[in-house]
C-alpha positions in Angstrom: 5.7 15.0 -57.7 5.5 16.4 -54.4 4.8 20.1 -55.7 2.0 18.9 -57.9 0.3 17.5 -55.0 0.8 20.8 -52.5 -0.8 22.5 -55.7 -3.7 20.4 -55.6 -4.4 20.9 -52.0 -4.0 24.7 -52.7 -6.1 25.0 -55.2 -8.9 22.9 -53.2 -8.1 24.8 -50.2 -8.8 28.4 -52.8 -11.7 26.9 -54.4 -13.6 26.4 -51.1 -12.7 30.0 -49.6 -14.4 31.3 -52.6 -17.4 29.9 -52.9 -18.6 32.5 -50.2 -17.2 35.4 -51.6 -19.3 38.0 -53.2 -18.4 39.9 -56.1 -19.6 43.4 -56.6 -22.4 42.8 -58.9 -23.0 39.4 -57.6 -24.0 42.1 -53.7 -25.8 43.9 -56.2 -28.0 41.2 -57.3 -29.1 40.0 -53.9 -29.9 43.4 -52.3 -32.3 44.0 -55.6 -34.0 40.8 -55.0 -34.4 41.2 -51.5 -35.8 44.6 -52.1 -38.0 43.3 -54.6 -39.1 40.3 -52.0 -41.8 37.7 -53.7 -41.4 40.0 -57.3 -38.4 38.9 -58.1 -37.8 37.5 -61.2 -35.6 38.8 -64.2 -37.2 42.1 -65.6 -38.0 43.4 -62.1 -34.3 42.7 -60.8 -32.8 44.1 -63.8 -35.1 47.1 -63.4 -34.5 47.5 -60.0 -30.6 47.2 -60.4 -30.6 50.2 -62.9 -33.3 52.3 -60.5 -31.1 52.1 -57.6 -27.6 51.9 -59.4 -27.9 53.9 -62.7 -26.9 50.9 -64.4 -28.5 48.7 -66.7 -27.0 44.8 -66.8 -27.2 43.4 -70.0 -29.7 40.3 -69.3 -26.3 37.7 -70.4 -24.5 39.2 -67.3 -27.9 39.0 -65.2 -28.6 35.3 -65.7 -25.7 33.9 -65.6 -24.7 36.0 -62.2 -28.4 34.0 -60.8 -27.4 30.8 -62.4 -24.2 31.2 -60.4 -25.3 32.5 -57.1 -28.1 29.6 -57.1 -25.4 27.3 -58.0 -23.3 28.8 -55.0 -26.6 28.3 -52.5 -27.4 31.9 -51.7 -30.2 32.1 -54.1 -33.6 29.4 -54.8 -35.8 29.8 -57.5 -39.4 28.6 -58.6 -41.0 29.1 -61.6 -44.0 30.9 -61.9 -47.6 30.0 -63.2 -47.7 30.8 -67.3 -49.1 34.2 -68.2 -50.8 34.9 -71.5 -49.0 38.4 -71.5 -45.6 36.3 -72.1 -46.8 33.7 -74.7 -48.0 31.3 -72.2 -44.4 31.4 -71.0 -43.8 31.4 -67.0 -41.6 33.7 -65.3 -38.7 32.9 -62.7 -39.2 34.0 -59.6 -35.7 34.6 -56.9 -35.4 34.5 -53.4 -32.2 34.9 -51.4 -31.4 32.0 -48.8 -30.3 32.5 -45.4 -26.8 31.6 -46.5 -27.1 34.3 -49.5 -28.3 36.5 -47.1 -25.1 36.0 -44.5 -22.7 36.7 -47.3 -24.2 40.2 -48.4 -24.0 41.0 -44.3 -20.3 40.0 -44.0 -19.3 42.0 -47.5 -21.6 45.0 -46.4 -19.6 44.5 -42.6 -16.2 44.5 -44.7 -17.1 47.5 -46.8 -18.4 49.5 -43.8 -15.0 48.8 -41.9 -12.9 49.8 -44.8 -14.5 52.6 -45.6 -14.7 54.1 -42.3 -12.9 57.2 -41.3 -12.2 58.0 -45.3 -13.0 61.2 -47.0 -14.3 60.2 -50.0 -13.2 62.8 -53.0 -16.3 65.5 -53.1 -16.8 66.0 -49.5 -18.6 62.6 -48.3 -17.4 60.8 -45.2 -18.1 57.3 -44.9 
């Protein structure tokens, strides 16, 4: 019974140290919206990702990223005034929080520390 319970605490203990953890894609999707400032909402982040990235997220992998990083408290949304353009339909509209914004700092630190000093194949130097 005992092991069951130490498991429980480590998984707990796991669970917590994530939440602030940034995937790759996850940085990705907080620079673009803070590049994109009050025009954020889905087409513009998506097209903004594939500008700057040469990659185009499909828009499953897009939303449900936002969904999550609002549900992890680095990203509010507010929903926008219809437009007759979109059926009457409103857009969503992103903005990173203060605590978002910490957690892309502290990733970009840990990148910049790890990569520095490398030769990168092709000549770069971080």
């Amino acid at each position: 019974m005992r092991g069951s319970i130490d498991s429980c605490v480590y998984i707990t203990y796991i669970a917590g140290i994530m939440t602030d953890q940034l995937g790759e894609f996850e940085q990705v999707v907080l620079l673009a919206i803070l590049r994109l400032d009050d025009e954020a909402y889905g087409a513009s982040i998506r097209a903004e990702i594939e500008k700057c990235t040469d990659r185009g997220p499909t828009p499953g992998a897009m939303y449900t990223t936002l969904d999550r990083l609002e549900a992890k408290g680095m990203l509010a949304s507010r929903m926008g005034d219809p437009t007759p353009e979109r059926g009457g339909r409103a857009k969503r509209y992103f903005r990173v929080t203060p605590s978002g914004e910490a957690a892309v700092a502290r990733a970009q630190r840990a990148y910049q520390k790890l990569l520095q000093g490398l030769k990168l194949r092709g000549g770069a130097y971080a």
